[in-house]
ZAMARGU-4260 file (C-alpha; in steps of 0.2 Angstrom, whole numbers, plus 5000, padded with zeros to 4 digits):
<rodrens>
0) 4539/4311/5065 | 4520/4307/5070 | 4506/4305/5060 | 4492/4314/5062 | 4473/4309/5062
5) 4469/4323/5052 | 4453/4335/5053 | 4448/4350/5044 | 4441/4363/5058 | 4456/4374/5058
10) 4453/4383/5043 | 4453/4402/5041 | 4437/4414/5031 | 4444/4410/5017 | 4443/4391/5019
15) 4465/4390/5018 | 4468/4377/5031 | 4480/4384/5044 | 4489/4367/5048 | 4507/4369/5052
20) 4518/4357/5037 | 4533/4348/5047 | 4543/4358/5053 | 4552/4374/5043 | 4567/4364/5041
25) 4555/4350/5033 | 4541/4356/5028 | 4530/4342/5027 | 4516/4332/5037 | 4509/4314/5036
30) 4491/4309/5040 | 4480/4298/5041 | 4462/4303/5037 | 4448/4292/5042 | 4433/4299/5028
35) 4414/4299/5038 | 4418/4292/5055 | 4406/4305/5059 | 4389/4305/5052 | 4394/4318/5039
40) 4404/4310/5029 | 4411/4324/5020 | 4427/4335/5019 | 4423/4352/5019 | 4428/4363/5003
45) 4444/4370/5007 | 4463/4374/5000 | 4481/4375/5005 | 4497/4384/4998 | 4505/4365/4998
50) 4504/4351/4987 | 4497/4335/4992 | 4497/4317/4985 | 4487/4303/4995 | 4484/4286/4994
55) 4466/4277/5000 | 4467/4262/5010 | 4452/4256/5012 | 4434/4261/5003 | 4432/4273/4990
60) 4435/4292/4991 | 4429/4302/4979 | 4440/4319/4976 | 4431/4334/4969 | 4442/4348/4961
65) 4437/4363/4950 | 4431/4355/4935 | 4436/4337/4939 | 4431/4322/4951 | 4438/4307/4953
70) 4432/4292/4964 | 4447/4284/4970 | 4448/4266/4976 | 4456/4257/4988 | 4477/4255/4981
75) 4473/4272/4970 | 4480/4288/4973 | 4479/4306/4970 | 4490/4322/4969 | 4482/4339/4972
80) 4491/4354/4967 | 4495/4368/4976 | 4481/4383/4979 | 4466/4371/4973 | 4451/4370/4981
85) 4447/4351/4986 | 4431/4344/4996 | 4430/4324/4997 | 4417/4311/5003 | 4414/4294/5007
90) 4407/4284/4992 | 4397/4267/4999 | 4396/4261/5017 | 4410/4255/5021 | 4426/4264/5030
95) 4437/4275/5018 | 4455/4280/5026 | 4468/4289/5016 | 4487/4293/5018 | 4493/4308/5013
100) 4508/4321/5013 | 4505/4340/5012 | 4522/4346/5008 | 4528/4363/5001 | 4539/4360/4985
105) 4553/4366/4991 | 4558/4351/4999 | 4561/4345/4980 | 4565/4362/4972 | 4578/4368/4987
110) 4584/4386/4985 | 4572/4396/4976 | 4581/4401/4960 | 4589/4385/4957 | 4585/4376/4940
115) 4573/4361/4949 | 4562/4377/4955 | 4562/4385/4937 | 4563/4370/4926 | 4553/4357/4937
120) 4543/4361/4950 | 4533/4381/4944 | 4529/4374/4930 | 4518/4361/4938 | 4513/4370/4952
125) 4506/4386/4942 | 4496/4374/4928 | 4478/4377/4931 | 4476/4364/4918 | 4483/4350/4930
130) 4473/4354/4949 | 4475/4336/4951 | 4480/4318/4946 | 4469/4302/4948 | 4482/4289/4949
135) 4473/4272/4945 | 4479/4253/4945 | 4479/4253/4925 | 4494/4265/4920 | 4513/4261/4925
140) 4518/4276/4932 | 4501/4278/4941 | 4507/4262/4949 | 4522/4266/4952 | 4518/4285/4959
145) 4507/4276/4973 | 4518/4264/4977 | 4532/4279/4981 | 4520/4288/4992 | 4516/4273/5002
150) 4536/4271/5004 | 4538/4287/5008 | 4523/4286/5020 | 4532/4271/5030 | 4548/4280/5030
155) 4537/4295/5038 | 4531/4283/5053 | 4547/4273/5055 | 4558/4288/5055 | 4577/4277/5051
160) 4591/4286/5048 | 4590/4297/5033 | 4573/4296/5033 | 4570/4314/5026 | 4584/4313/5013
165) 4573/4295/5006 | 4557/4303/5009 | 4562/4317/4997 | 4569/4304/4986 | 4551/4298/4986
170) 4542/4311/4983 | 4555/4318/4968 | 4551/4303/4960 | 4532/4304/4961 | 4537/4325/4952
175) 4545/4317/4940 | 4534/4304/4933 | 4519/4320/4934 | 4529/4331/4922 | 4536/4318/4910
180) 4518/4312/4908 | 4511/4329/4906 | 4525/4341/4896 | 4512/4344/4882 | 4499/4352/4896
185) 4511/4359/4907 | 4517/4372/4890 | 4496/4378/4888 | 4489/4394/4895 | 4479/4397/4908
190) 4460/4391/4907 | 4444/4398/4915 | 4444/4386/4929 | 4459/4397/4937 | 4446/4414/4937
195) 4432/4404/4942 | 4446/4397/4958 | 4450/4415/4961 | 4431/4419/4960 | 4424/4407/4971
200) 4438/4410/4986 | 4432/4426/4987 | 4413/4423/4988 | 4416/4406/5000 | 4426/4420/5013
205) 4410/4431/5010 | 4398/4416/5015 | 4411/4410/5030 | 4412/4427/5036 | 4392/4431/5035
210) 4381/4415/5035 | 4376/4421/5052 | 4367/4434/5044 | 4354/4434/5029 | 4361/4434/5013
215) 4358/4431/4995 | 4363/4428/4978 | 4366/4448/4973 | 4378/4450/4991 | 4389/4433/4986
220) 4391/4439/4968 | 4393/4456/4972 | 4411/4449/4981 | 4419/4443/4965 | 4412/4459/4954
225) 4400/4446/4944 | 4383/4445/4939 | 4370/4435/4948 | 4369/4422/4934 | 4389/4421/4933
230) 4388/4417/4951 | 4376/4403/4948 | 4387/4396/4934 | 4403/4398/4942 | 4396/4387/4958
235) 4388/4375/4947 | 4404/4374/4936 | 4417/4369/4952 | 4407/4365/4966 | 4390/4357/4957
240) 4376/4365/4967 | 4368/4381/4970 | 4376/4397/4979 | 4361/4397/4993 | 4362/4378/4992
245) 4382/4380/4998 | 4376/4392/5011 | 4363/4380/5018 | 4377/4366/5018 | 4391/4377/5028
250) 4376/4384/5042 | 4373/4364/5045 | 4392/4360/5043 | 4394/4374/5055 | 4379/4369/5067
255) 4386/4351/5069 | 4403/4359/5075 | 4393/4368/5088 | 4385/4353/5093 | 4398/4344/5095
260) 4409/4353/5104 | 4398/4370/5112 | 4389/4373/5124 | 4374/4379/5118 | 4356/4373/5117
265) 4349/4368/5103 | 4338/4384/5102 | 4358/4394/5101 | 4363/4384/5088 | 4352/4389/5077
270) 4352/4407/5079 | 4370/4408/5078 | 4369/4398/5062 | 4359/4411/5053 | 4344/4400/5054
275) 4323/4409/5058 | 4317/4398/5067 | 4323/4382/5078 | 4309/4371/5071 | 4315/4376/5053
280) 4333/4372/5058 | 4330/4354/5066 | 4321/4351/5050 | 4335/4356/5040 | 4346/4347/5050
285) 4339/4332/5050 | 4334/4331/5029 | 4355/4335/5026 | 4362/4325/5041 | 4347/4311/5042
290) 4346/4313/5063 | 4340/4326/5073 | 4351/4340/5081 | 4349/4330/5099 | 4351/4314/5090
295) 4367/4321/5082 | 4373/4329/5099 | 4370/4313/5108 | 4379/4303/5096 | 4394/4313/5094
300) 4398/4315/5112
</rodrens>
């Protein structure tokens, strides 16, 4: 199977990416992501039905999650769960590149009633208390889980006979050591951090849907049935900054695409992006990206 360079523009209103796993028969896909080759050196907030574990290569990512971040150095690794909201940046100047698999669990669980889907696998996947795992160079099994995923990582390239049967292998071993380490959390109820998730996908598909136009605080809360300083809370709780802050971000995250890849002038751009004025736009741009829209166009292409 190949590995793919991986990128995050095909991503519905909802920010679900829409990548296709493998195959149906084996539902999982390898890539490799190289983290700000670009001059944003970000990964836009987004989520997936999957679960993912990664390694980084080379620099520093660091991994934000609702309620937790994590900067994960070069021989660390990370597992995300399935349904979490994720974003990711670059930390220093030098190159970050990861590995990961995006799998669905039933290449460990199999049929869906069988005892590994009930005993092992819905028990992890439905904690809201464990969104993800920082896998550090200090802990045995944290050791040991990144050094299966970069096995399983070489089997994925290499592709020798059997290679899905030891990649599952792999990957049921990285499972185990998650929920032997975590029994205690994986038996607690549910904590906010799963309503403010619920919360926050429906007012990021209001922003993706509407950023065109002008909107404000009282329209994005309105989407989750919360109250204006709920709203503010709930973005500061999981993402860290301001609603209006986020839909300044995603008009420039969105203006860059179109840069890079339309047609338009610089003048379209910004009206499509929601923005008054040009002038207001390419100072925008340039105080978030550090270049011009020209100079990013210029560069990019």
């Amino acid at each position: 199977m190949s590995v793919k360079n991986c990128s995050f523009t095909n991503i519905d209103v909802y920010q679900q990416e829409l990548e296709i796993r493998g195959t149906p028969m084996f539902p999982c896909g390898g890539y490799i992501t190289r983290v700000g080759d670009q001059i944003s050196r970000s990964i836009p907030w987004h989520w997936h039905e999957e679960v993912e574990v990664l390694i980084v290569c080379e620099g520093t990512l660091q991994l934000s999650l609702p309620g937790q971040c994590y900067a994960i150095k070069n021989g660390e690794g990370a597992f995300i769960n399935s349904g979490v909201l994720q974003s990711a940046i670059k930390l220093g100047e030098e190159h970050c590149t990861i590995q990961s698999f995006v799998f669905h669990p039933s290449i460990i669980s199999g049929m869906v009633e069988s005892i590994f889907a009930q005993r092992y696998v819905r028990p992890l996947i439905h904690c809201d208390k464990l969104p993800g795992i920082h896998f550090g160079t200090h802990t045995d099994w944290h050791v040991e889980a990144v050094q299966c995923i970069a096995e399983a990582f070489q089997l994925y390239q290499s592709e020798p006979f059997g290679f899905e049967l030891f990649i599952r292998e792999k990957l049921s071993r990285v499972w185990f050591l998650m929920i032997s380490n975590h029994r205690d959390v994986l038996r607690e109820p549910l904590t906010s951090h799963h309503t403010d998730s619920l919360r926050l996908k429906h007012m990021l598909n209001y922003i993706h849907t509407n950023y065109i136009d002008q909107i404000g605080l009282r329209q994005i809360a309105e989407t989750a049935a919360i109250s204006e300083r709920e709203c503010l809370r709930c973005f500061k709780r999981v993402i860290g900054i301001t609603p209006m802050k986020y839909v300044l971000r995603h008009r420039i995250s969105v203006a860059a695409e179109l840069l890079t890849h339309a047609s338009m002038n610089i003048t379209e751009v910004s009206k499509h992006t929601g923005f008054d004025s040009p002038s207001y736009f390419s100072s925008t741009f340039k105080k978030m990206i550090g270049v011009t829209p020209k100079e990013y166009r210029d560069r990019t292409r």
